[in-house]
Biopython code that builds the backbone (N, CA, C, O; Angstrom):
import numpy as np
from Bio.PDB.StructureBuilder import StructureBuilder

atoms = [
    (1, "UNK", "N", (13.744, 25.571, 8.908)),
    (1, "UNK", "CA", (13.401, 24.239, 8.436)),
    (1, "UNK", "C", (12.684, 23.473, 9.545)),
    (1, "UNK", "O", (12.983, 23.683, 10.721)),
    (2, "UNK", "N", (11.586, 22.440, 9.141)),
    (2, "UNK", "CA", (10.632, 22.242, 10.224)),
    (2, "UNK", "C", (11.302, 20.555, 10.603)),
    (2, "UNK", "O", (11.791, 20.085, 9.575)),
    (3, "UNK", "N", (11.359, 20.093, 11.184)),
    (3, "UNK", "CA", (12.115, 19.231, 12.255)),
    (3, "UNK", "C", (10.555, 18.203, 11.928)),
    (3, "UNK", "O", (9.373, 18.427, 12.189)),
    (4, "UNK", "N", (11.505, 16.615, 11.003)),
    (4, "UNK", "CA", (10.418, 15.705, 10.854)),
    (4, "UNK", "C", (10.276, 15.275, 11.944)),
    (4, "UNK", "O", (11.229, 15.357, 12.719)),
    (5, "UNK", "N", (9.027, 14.666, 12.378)),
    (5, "UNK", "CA", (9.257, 14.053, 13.370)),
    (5, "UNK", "C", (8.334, 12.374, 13.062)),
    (5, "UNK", "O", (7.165, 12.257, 12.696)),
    (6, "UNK", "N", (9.407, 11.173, 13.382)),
    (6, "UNK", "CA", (9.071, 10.120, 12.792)),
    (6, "UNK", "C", (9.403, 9.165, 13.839)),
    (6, "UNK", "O", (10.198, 9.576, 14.685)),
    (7, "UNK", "N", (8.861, 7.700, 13.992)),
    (7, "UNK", "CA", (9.297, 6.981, 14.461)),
    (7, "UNK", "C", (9.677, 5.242, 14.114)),
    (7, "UNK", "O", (9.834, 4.966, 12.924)),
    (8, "UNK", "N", (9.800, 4.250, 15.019)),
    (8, "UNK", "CA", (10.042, 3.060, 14.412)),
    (8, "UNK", "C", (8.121, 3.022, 13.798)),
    (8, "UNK", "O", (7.106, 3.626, 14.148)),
    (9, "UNK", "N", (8.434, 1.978, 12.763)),
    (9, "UNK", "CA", (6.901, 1.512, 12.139)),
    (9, "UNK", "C", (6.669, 2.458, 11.370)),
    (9, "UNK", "O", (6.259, 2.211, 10.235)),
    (10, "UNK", "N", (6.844, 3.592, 11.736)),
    (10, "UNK", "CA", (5.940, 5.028, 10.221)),
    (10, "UNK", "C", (6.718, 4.104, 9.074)),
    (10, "UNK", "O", (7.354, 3.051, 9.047)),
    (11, "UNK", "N", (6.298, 5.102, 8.173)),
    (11, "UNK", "CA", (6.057, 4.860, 6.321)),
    (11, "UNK", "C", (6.916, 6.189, 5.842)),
    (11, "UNK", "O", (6.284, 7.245, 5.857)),
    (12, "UNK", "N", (7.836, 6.222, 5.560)),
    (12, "UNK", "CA", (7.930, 7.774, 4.827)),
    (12, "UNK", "C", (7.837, 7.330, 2.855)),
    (12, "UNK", "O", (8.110, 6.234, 2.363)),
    (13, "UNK", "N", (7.490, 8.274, 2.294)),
    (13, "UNK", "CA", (7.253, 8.936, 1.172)),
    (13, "UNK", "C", (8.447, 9.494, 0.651)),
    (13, "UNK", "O", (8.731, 10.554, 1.208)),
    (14, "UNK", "N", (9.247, 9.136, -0.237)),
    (14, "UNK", "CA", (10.066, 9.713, -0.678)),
    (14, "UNK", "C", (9.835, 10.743, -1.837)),
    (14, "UNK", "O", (8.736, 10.839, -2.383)),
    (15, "UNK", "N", (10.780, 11.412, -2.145)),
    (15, "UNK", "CA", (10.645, 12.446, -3.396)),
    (15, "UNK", "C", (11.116, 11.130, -4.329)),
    (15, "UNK", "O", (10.229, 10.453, -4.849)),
    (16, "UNK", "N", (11.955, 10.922, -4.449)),
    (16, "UNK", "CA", (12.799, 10.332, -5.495)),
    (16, "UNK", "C", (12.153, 8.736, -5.295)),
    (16, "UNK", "O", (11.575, 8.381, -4.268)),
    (17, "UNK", "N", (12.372, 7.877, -6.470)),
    (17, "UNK", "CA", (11.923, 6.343, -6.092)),
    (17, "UNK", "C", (13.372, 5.587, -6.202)),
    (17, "UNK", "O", (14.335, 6.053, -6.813)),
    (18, "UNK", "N", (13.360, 4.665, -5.686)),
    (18, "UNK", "CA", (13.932, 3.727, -5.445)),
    (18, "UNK", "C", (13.958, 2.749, -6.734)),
    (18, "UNK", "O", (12.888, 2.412, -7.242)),
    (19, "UNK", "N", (15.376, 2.228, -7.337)),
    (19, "UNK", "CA", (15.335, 1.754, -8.180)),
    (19, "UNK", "C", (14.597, 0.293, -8.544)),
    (19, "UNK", "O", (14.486, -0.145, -9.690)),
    (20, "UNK", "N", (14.174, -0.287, -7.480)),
    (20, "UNK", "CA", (13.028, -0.896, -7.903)),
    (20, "UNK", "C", (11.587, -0.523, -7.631)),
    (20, "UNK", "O", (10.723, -1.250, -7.142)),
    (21, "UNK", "N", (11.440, 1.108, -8.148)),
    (21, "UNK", "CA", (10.197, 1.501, -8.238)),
    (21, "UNK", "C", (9.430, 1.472, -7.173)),
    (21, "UNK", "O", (8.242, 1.323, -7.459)),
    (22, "UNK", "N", (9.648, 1.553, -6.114)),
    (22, "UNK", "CA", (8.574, 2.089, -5.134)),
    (22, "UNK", "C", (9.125, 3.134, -4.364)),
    (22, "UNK", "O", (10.337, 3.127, -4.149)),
    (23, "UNK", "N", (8.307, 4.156, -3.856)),
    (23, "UNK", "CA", (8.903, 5.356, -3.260)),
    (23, "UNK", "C", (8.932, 5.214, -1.732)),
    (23, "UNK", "O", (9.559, 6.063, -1.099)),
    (24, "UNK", "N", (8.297, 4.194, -1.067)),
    (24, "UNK", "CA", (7.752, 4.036, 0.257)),
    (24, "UNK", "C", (8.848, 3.188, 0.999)),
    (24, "UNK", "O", (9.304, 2.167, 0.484)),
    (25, "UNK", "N", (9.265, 3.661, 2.260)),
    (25, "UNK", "CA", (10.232, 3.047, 3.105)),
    (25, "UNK", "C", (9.637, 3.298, 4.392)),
    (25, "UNK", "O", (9.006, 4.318, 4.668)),
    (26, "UNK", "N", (9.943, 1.965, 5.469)),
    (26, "UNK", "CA", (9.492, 1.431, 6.762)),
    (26, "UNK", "C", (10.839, 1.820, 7.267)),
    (26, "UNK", "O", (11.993, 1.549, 6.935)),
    (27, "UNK", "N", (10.124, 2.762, 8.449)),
    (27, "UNK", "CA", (12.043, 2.956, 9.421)),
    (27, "UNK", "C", (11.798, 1.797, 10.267)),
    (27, "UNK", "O", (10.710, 1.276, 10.511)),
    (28, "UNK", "N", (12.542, 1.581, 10.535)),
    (28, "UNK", "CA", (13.110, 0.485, 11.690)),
    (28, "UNK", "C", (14.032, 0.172, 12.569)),
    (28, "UNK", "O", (14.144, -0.804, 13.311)),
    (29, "UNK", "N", (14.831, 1.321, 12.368)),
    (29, "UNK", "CA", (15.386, 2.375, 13.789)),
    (29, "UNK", "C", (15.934, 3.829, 13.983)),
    (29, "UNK", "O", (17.008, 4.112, 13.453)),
    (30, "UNK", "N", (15.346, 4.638, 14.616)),
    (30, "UNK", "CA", (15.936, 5.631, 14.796)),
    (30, "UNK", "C", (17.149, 6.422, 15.548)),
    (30, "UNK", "O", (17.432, 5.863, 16.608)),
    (31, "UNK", "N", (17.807, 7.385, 15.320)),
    (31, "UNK", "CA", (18.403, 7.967, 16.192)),
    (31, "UNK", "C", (19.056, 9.015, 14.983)),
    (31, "UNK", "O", (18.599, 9.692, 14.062)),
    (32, "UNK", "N", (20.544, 8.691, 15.625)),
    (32, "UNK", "CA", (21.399, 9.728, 14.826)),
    (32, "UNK", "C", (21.101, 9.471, 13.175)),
    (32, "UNK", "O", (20.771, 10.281, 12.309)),
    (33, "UNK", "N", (21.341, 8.085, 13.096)),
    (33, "UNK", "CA", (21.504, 7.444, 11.719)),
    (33, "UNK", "C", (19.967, 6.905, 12.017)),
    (33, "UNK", "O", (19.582, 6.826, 13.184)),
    (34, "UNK", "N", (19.186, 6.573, 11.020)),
    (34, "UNK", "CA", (18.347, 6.545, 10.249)),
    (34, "UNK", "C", (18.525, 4.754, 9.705)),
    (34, "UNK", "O", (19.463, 4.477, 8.957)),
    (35, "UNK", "N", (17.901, 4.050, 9.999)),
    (35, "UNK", "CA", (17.296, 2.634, 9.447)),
    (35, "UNK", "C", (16.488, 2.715, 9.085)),
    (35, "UNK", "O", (15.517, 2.887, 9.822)),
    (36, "UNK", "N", (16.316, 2.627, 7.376)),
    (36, "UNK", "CA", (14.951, 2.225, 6.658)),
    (36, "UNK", "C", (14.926, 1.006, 5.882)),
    (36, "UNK", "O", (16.001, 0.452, 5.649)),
    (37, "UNK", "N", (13.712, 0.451, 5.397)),
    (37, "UNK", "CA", (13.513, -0.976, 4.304)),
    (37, "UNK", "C", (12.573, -0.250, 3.203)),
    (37, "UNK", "O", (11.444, 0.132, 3.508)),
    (38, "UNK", "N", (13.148, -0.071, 1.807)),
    (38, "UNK", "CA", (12.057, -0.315, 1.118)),
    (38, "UNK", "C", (11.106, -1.569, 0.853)),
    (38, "UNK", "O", (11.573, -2.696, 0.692)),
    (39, "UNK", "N", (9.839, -1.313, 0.823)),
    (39, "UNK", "CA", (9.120, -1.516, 1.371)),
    (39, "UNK", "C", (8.109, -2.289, 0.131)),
    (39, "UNK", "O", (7.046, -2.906, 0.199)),
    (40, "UNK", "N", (9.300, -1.799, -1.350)),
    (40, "UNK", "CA", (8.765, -2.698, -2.361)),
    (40, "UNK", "C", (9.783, -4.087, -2.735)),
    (40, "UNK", "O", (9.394, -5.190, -3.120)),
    (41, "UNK", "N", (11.097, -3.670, -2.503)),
    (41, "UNK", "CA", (11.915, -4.514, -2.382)),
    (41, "UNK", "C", (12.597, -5.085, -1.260)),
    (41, "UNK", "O", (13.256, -6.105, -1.462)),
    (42, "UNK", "N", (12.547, -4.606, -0.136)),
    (42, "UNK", "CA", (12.573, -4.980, 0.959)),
    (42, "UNK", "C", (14.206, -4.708, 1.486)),
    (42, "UNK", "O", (14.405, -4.968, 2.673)),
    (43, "UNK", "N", (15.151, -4.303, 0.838)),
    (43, "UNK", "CA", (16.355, -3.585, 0.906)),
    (43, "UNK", "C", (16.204, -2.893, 2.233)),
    (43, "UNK", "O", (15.233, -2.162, 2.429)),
    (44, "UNK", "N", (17.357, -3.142, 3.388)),
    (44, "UNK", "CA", (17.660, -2.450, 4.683)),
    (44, "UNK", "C", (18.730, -1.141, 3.630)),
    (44, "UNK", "O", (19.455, -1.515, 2.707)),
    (45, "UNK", "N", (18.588, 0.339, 4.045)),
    (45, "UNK", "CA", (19.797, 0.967, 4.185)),
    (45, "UNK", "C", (19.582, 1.819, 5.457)),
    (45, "UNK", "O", (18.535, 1.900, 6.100)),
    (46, "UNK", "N", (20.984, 2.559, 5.756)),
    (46, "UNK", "CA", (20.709, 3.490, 7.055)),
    (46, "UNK", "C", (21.221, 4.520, 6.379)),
    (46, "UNK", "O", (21.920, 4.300, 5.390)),
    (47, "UNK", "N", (20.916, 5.993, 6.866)),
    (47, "UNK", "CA", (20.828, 7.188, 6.615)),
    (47, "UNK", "C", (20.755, 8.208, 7.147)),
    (47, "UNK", "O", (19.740, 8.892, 7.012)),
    (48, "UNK", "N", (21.677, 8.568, 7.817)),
    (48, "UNK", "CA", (21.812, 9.817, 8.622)),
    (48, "UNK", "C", (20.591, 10.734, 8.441)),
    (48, "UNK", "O", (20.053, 10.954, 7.356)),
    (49, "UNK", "N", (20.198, 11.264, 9.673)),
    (49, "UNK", "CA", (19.041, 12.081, 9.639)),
    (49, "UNK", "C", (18.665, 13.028, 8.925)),
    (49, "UNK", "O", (17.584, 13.302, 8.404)),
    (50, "UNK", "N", (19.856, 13.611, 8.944)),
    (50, "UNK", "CA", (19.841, 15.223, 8.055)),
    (50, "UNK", "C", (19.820, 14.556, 6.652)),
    (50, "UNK", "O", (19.021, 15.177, 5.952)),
    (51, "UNK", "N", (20.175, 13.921, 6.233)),
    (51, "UNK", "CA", (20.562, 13.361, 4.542)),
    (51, "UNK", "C", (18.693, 13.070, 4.395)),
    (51, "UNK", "O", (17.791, 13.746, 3.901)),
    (52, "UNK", "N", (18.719, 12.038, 4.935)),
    (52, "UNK", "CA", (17.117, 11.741, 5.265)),
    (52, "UNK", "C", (15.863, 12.880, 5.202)),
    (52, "UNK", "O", (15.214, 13.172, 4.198)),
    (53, "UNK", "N", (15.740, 13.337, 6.318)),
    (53, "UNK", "CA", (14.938, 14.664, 6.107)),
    (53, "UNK", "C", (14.677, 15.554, 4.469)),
    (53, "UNK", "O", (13.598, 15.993, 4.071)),
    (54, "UNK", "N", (15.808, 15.616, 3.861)),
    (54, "UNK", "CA", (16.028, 15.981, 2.845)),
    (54, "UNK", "C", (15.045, 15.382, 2.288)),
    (54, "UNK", "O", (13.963, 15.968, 2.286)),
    (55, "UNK", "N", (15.141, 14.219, 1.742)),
    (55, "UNK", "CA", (14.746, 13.268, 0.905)),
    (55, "UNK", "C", (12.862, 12.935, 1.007)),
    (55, "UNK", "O", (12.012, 12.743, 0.138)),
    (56, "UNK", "N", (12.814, 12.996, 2.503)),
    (56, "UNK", "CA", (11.064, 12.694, 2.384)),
    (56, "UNK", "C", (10.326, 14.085, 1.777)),
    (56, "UNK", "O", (10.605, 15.284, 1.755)),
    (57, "UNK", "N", (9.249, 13.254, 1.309)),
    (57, "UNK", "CA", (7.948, 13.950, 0.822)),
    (57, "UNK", "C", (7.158, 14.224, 1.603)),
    (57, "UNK", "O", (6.624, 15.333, 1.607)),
    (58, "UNK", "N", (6.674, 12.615, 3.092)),
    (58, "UNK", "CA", (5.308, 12.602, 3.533)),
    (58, "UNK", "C", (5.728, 11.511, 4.436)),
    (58, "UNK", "O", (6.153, 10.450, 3.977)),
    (59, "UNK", "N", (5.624, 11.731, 5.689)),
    (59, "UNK", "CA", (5.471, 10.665, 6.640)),
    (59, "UNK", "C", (4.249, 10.460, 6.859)),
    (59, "UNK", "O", (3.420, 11.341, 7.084)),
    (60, "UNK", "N", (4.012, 9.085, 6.802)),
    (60, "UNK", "CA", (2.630, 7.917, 7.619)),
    (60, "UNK", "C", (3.265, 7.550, 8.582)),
    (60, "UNK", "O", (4.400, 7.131, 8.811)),
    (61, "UNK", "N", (1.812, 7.898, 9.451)),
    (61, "UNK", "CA", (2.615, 7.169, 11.255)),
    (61, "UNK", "C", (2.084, 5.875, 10.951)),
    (61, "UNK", "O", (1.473, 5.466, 9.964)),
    (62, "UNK", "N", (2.546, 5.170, 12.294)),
    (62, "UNK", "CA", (2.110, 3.487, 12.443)),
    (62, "UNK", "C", (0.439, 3.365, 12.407)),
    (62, "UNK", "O", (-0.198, 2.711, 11.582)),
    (63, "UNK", "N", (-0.080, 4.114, 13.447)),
    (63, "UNK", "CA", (-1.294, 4.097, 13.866)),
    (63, "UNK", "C", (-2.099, 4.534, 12.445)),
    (63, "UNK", "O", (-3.017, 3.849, 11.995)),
    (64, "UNK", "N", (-1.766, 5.396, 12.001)),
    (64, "UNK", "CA", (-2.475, 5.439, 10.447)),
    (64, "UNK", "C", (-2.563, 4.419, 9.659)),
    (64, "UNK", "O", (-3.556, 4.234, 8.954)),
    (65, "UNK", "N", (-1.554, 3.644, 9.677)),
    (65, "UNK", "CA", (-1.421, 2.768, 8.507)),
    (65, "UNK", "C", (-2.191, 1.342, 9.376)),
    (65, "UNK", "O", (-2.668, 0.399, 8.745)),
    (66, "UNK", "N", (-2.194, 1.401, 10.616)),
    (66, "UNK", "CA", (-3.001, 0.053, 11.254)),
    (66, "UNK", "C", (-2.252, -0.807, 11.940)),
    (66, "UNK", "O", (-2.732, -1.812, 12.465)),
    (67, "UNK", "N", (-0.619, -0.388, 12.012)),
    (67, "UNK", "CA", (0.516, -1.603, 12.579)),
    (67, "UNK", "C", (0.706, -1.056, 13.685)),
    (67, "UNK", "O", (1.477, -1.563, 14.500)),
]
sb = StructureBuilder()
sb.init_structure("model")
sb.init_model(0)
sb.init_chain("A")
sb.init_seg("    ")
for serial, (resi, resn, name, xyz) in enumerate(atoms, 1):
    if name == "N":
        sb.init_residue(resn, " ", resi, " ")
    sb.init_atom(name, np.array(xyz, "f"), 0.0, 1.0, " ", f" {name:<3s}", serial, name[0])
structure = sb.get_structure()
């Protein structure tokens, strides 16, 4: 299994959406556990890495997106 590699500011892509319909979450801290915001509703949750990993589709770095 290939080891995401992400940081504060990226964008990840989820498989699954978020019940208010957007699939896109802003991390906003890393480590063991996992801080993200969706990014349509603006909801903080945290998420252990491994649970996490699971779940993305597609990381956007910062510098891609322009922040």
């Amino acid at each position: 299994m290939e080891i995401l590699r992400f940081s504060e500011g990226d964008l990840l892509v989820m498989k699954k959406k978020h019940p208010c319909g957007d699939f896109r979450f802003r991390v906003l801290r890393t480590g063991s556990d996992v801080r993200v915001r969706c990014e349509g509703c603006a909801r903080d949750m945290t998420f252990s890495r491994i649970a996490l990993e699971k779940m993305i589709r597609k990381v956007e770095t910062a510098e891609k997106n322009g922040i």
